[in-house]
NUKOL-445885 format. One record per residue: x, y, z of N, C-alpha, C in turn; residue in one letter. Coordinates in steps of 0.1 Angstrom, whole numbers, plus 2048, in hexadecimal, padded with zeros to 3 digits. Each point is the difference from the previous one (the first is absolute). Example, Ala and Ser with C-alpha at 12.3 -4.5 7.8 and 13.67 -1.06 7.14 Angstrom:
# residues 2
8847C784E7F780C80080980C800a
7FC80B7F980980B8007F880B808s
***
This chain:
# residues 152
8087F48007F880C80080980D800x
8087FF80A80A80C7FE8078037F1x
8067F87FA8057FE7F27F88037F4x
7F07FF8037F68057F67FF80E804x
80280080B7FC8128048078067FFx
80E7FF7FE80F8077FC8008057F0x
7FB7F17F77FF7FF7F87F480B7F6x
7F77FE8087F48107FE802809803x
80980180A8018117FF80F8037FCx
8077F77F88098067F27F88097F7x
7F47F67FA7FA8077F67FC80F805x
7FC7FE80A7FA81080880B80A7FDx
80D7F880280E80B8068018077EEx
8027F27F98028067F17F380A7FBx
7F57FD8047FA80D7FD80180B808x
80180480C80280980980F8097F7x
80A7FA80280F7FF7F37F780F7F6x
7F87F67F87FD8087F77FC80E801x
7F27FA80D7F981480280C807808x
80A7FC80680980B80580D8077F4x
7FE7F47F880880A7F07F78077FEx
7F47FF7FB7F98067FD7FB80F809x
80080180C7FD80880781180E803x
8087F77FD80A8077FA80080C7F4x
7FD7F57F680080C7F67F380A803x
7F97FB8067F48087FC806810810x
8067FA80780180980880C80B7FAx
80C8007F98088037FC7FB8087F6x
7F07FD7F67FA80D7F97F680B809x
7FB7FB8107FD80880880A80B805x
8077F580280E8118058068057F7x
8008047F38048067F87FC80A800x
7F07FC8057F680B7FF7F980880Bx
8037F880C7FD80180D80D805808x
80A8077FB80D80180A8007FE812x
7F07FE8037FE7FC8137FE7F67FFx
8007F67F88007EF7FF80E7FB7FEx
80A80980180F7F57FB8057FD80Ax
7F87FC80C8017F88097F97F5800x
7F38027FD7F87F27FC80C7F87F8x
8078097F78017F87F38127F9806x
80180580B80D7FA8047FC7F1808x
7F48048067FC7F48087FF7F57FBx
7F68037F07FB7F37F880D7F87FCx
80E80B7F780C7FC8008097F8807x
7FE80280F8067FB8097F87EB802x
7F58047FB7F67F38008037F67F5x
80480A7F97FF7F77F180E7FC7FFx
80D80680480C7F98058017F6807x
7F57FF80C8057FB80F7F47EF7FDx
7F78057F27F37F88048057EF803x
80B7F77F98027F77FA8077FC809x
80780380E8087FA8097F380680Dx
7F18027FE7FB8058097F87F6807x
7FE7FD8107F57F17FF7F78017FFx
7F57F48047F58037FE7F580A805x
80880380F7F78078097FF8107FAx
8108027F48058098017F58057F1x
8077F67FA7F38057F47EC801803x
8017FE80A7EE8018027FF80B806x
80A8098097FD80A8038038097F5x
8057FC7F68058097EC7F18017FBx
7F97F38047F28057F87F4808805x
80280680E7FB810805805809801x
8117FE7FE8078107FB7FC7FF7F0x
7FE7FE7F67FA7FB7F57F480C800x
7F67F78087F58097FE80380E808x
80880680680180A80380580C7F7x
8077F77F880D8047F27F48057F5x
7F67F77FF7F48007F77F680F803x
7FB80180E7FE80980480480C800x
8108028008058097FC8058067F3x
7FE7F47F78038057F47F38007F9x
7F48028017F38037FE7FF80F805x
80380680B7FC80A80880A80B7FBx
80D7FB7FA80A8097F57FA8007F3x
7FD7FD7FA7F57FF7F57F580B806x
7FA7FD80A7F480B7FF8078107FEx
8097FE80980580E8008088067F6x
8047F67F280C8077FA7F97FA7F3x
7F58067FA7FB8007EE80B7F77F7x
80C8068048077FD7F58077ED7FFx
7FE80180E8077F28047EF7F87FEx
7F68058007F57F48007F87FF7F2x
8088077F48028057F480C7F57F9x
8087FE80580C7F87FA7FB7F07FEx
8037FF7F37FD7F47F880B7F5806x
80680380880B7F68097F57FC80Cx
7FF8098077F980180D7F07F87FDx
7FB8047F77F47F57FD7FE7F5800x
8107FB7F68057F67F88007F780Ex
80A8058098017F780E7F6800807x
7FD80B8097F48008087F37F57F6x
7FE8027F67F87F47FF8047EF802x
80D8007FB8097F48057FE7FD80Cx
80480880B7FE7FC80E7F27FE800x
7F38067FC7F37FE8077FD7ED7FAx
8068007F37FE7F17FD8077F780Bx
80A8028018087FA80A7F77FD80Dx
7F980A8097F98028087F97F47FCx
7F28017F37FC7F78028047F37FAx
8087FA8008097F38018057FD80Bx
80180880B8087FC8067F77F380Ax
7F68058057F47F38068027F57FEx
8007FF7F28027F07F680C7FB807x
80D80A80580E7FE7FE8017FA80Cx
7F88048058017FB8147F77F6805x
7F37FF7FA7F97F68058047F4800x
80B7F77FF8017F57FA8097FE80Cx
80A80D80380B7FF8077F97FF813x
7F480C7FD7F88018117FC7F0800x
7FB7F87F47F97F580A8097F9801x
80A7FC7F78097F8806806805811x
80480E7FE80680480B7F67FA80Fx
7F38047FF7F78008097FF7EF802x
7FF7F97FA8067F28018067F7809x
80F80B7FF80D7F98067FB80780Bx
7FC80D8037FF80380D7F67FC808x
7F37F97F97F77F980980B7F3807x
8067F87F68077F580380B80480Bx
8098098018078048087FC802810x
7F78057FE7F880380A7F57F5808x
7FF7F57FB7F97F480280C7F9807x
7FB7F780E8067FC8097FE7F17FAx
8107F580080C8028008068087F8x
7FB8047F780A8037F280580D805x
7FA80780B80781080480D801807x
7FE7F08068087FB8078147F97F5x
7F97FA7F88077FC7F280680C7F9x
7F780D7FF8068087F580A80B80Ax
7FB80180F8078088038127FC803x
8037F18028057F680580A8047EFx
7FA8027F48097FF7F180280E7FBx
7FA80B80680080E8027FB8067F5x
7ED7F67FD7F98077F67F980D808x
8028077F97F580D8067F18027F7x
7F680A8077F38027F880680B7F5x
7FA7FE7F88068047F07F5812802x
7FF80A7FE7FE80F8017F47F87F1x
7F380A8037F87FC7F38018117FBx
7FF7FD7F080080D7F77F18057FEx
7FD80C80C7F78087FF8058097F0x
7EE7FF7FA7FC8097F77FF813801x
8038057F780380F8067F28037FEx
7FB80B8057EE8088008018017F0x
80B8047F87FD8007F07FD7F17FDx
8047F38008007FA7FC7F17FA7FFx
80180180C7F17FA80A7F48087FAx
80280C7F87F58067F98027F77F4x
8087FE7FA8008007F37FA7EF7FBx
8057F780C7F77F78017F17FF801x
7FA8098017F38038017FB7FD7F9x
***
């Protein structure tokens, strides 16, 4: 069970991988335009460097600085015509909102397994057995309030 659920949430990590390239470029045409975001845009940089040696606990707290990143490069768009005008900025921000809704698909597979191993862990002997081989309860991937609309 552990080995399936490592195994599913590769596929999660490679697409997660993807929306934080992607959240890159799209931040890097925000601050061009946004000169008070080239901090956002150092953060996502620092993410998109760091994402690939990051663990798991580390990348699930990346998928609510994510939506905070999203938030703020929406709210730079309201304020700056010209950046919510750019045939770049479209180009992506629609990329990300697709992303958003894929991402559900991307996780469900990985929560039931996860929720699984941790009903099993947590079941007496086996709590006894996993803590004894130093399985731990696997973190489940909450859906962001965009996502969770878009499922609707």
């Amino acid at each position: 069970m552990q080995k399936k659920t490592d195994r599913s949430f590769q596929d999660v990590d490679r697409f997660m991988a993807v929306c934080v390239n992607v959240y890159g470029q799209w931040a890097e045409i925000v601050a061009a335009y946004d000169l008070n975001e080239q901090g956002m845009l150092a953060e996502i940089m620092t993410i998109r460097d760091t994402f690939a040696k990051m663990t798991v606990e580390e990348k699930l707290r990346v998928c609510g600085q994510l939506d905070t990143f999203y938030d703020r490069m929406t709210a730079s768009a309201v304020k700056c015509p010209r950046l919510r005008t750019s045939s770049m900025y479209i180009r992506l921000h629609a990329q990300v909102d697709e992303m958003i809704e894929q991402m559900p698909n991307a996780c469900s597979h990985y929560n039931e397994l996860a929720g699984q191993l941790n009903d099993e862990i947590s079941r007496f002997p086996a709590n006894m057995t996993a803590l004894l081989f130093g399985f731990e309860k696997k973190e489940l991937l909450t859906g962001s309030e965009k996502s969770d609309i878009s499922a609707i």
